[in-house]
C-alpha positions as CSV (number, residue, x, y, z in Angstrom):
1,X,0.0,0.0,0.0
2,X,1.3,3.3,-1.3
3,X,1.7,6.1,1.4
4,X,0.7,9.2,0.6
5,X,3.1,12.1,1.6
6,X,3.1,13.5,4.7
7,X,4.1,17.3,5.4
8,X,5.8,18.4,8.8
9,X,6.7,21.5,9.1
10,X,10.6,22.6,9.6
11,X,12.0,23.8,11.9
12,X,12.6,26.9,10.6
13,X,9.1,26.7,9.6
14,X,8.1,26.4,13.6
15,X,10.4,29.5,14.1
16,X,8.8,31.5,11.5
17,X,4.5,30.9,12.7
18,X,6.5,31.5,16.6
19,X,7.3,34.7,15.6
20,X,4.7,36.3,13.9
21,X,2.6,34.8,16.3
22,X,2.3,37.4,18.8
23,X,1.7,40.1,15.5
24,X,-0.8,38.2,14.5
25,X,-2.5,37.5,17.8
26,X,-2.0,41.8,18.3
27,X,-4.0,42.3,15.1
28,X,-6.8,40.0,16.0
29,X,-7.2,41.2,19.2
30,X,-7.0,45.2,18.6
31,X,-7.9,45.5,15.0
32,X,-10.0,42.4,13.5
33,X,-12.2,42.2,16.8
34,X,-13.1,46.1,17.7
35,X,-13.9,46.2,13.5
36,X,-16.3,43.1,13.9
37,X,-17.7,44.2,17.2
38,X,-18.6,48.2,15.6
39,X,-20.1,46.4,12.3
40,X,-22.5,44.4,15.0
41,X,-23.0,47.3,17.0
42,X,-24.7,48.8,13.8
43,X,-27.1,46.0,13.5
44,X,-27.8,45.7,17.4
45,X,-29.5,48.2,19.7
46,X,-27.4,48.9,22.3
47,X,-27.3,50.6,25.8
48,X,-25.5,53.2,27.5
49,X,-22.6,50.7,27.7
50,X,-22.6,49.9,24.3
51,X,-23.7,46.5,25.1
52,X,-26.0,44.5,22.6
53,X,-29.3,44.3,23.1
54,X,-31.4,43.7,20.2
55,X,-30.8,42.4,16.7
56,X,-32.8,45.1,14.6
57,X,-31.1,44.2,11.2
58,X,-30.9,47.5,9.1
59,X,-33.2,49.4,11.1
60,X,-30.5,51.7,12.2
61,X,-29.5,52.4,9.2
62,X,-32.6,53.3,7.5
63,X,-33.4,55.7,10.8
64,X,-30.0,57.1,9.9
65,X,-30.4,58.0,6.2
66,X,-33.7,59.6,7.1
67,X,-32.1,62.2,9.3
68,X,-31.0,65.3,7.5
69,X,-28.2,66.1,10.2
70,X,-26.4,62.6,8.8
71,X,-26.6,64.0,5.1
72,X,-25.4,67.2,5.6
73,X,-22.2,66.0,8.1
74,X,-21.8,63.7,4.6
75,X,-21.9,66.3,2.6
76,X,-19.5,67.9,4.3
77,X,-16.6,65.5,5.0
78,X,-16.4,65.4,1.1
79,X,-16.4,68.8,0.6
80,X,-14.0,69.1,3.7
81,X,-11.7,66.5,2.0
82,X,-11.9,67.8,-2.2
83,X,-12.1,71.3,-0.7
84,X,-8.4,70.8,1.3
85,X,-7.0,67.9,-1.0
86,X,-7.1,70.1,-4.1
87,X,-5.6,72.8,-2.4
88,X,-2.9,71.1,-1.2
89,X,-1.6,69.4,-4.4
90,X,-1.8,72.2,-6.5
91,X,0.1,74.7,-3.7
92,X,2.6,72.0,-3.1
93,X,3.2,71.2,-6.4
94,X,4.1,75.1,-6.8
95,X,6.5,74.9,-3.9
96,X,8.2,71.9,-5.5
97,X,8.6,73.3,-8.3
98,X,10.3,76.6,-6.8
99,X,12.5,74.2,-4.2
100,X,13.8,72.1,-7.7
101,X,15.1,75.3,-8.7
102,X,19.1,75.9,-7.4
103,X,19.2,79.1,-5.4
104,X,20.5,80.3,-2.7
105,X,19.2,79.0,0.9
106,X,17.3,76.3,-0.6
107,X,18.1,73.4,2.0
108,X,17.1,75.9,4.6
109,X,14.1,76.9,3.0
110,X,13.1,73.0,2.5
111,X,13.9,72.5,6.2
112,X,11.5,75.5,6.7
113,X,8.3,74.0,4.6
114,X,8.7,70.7,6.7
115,X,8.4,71.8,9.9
116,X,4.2,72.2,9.7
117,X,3.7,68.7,8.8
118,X,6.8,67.4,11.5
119,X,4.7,69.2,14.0
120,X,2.4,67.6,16.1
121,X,-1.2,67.6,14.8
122,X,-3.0,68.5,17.9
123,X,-0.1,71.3,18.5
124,X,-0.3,73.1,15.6
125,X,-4.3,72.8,16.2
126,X,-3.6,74.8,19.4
127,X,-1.3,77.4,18.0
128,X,-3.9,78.1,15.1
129,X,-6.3,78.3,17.5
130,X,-5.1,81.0,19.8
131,X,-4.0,82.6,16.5
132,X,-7.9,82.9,15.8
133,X,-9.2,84.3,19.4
134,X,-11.1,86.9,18.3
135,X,-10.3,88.9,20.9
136,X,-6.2,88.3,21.9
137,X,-5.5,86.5,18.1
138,X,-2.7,87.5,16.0
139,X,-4.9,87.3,13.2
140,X,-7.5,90.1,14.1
141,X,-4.8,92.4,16.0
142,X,-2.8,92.4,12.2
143,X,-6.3,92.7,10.7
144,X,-7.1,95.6,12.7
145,X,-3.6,97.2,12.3
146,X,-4.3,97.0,8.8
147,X,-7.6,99.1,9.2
148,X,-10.7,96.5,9.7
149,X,-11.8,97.6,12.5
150,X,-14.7,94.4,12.7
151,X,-12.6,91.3,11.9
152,X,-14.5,88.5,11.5
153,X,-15.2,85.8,14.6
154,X,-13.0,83.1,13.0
155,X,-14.2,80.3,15.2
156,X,-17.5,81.5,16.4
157,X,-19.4,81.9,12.8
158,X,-20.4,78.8,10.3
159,X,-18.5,80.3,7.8
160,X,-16.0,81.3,8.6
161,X,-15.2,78.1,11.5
162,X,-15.3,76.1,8.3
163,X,-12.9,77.8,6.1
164,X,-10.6,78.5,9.5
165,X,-10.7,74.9,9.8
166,X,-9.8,74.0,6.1
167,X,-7.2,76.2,6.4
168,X,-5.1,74.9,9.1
169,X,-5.6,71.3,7.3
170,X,-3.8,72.4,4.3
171,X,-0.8,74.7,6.5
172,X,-0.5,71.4,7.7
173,X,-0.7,68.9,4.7
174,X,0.9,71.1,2.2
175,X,4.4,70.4,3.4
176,X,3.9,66.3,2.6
177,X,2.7,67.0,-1.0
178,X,5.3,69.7,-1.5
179,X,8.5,67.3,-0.3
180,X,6.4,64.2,-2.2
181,X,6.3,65.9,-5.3
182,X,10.3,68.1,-4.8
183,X,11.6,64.1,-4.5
184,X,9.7,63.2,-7.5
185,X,10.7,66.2,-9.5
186,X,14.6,65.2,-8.9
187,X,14.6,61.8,-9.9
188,X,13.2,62.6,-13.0
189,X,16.4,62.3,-15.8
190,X,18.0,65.6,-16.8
191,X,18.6,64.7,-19.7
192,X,14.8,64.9,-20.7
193,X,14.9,68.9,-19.7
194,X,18.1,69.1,-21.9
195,X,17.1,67.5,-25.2
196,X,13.8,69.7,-24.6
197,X,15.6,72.9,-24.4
198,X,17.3,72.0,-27.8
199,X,13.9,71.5,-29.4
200,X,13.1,75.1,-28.1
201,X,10.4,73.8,-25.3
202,X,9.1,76.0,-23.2
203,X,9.4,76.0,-19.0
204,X,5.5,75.4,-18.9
205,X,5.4,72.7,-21.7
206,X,8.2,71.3,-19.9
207,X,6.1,70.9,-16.9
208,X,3.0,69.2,-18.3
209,X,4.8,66.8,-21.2
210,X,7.9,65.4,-19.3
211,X,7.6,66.4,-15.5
212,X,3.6,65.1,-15.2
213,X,4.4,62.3,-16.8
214,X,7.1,61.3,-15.0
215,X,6.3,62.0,-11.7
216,X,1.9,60.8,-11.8
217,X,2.5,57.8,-9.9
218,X,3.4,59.9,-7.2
219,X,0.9,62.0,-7.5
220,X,-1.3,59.3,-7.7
221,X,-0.5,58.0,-4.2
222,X,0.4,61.3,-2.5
223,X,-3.1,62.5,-3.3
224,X,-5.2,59.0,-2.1
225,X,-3.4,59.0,1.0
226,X,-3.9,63.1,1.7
227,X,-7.8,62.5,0.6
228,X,-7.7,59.0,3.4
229,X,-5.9,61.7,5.8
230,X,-8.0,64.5,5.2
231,X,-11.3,62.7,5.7
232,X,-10.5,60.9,8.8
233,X,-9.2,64.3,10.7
234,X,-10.6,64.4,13.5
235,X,-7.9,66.5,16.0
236,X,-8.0,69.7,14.0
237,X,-11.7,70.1,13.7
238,X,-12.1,68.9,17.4
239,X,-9.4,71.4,18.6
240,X,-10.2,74.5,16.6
241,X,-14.4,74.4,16.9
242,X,-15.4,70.8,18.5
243,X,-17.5,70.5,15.4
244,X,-19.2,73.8,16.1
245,X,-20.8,76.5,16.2
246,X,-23.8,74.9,16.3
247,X,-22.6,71.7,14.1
248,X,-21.5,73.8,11.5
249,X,-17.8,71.9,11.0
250,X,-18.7,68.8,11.9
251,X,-17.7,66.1,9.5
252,X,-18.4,62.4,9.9
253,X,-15.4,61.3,12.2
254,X,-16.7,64.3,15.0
255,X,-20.2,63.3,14.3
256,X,-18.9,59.6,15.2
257,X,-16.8,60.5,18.2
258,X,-19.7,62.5,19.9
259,X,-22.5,60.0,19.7
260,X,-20.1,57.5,20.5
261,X,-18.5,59.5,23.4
262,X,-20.6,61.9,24.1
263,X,-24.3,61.4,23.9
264,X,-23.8,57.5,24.4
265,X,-25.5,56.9,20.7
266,X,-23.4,53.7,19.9
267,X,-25.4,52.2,17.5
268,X,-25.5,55.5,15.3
269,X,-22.0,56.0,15.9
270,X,-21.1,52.7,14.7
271,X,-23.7,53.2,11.6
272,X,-21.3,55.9,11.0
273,X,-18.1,54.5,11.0
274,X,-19.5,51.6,8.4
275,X,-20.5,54.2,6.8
276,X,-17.6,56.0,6.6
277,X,-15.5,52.7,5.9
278,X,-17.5,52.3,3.0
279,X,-16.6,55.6,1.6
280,X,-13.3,55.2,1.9
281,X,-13.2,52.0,0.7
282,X,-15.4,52.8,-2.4
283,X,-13.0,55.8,-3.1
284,X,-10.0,53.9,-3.0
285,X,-11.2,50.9,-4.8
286,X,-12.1,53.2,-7.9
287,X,-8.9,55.4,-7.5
288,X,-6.9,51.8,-8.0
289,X,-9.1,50.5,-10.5
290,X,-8.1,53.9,-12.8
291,X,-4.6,53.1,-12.0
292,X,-4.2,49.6,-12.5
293,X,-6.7,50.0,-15.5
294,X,-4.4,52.6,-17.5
295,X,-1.2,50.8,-16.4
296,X,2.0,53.5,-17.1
297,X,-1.0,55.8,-19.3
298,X,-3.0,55.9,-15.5
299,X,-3.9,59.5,-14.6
């Protein structure tokens, strides 16, 4: 009678699962579980504790889409995120372009242009936000030095919360694109620029038919991670307005942390955050299937 083949892993093999073991165990625990338990929060009522209680299917979602404060938090995340992710990549693709030019000072002026995105978050939250105190704020003393004698209440109108807010987003993300795109820039061939310049090209036509091609797959990923970034902010908002006044910056990630945290509504919280994962996932899935789909032609 024929044996069949038996396989016994090595030892090296043993050493190998030993390892990643406790990794993998780490993952389950505080990433794979908390995921799974949210996702059946949305289809449970739940208590104060965010206990289970009763299985109510989709019933918190359809209470969700009905309510008018959900869609216009929605609406606002993605305006938030195209809003500040546009921005961004066009501004820091200007600065890259100035730092890939030799002058004088340049590595202090890229060690300059770094420091708001080395900078803690929830720092440079705090610093912008005393800069906007209506009262004691850098802002309004230079505004009124300059003659407006009414400056505006940066954090304490809809508004203008909501473009203060954008603002300090980009001061912060603009850095990232600009150093993303300055690294891109330089490892582009200069011999391309060279052979352009004897064909009588143009600085701008340079730009659009050998840098933008060259650098896109940068692009590419330096803009999906900004946009991932930019929609899941959640200390500059909270900082600068806690999603106010009167809801008017709250984006989905506030919204999720105060019924979560705050009123004790875990089951729409956790609606939410599906919610929001699903975005996110959507958006990224279509942003790689235009990459992959185009191959080297993408974007």
């Amino acid at each position: 009678m024929k044996h069949l083949p038996t396989h016994r892993l090595t030892a090296d093999a043993k050493m190998a699962y030993a390892l990643i073991a406790p990794a993998a165990l780490f993952i389950a625990v505080f990433m794979l579980y908390p995921v799974f338990y949210v996702i059946m929060m949305s289809l449970f009522k739940t208590n104060k504790l965010g206990i289970l209680q009763q299985w109510v299917w989709f019933d918190n979602f359809t209470r969700l889409m009905k309510d008018p404060v959900f869609w216009q938090v929605t609406g606002r995340s993605l305006l938030w995120t195209a809003i500040a992710v546009i921005v961004k990549t066009v501004v820091g693709m200007i600065i890259a372009l100035c730092l890939n030019v030799e002058f004088a000072g340049r590595k202090f002026a890229r060690m300059l242009f770094i420091i708001p995105w080395a900078s803690s978050v929830p720092i440079s939250a705090m610093l912008w936000k005393w800069v906007y105190d209506h009262e004691f704020g850098l802002l309004n003393h230079t505004l009124t030095l300059l003659g407006i004698s009414n400056p505006p209440v940066w954090l304490g109108m809809p508004t203008w919360s909501f473009v203060a807010c954008i603002w300090v987003d980009i001061w912060i993300g603009i850095p990232f694109m600009a150093l993303v795109f300055l690294a891109g820039m330089q490892s582009v061939s200069r011999d391309l620029y060279e052979s352009a310049e004897v064909d009588g090209v143009n600085a701008p036509q340079k730009f659009f038919f050998i840098t933008i091609p060259c650098i896109k797959q940068i692009v590419f990923i330096a803009t999906l991670l900004s946009s991932l970034w930019t929609f899941n902010d959640f200390n500059t908002i909270y900082i600068l307005t806690r999603g106010g006044p009167a809801g008017a910056t709250d984006i989905l990630i506030t919204s999720i942390y105060k019924n979560g945290f705050e009123w004790l509504r875990f089951s729409d919280a956790a609606v939410m955050a599906v919610v929001t994962f699903i975005i996110l996932m959507v958006f990224a899935l279509v942003y790689a299937r235009t990459y992959f789909r185009g191959g080297d032609d993408a974007l």
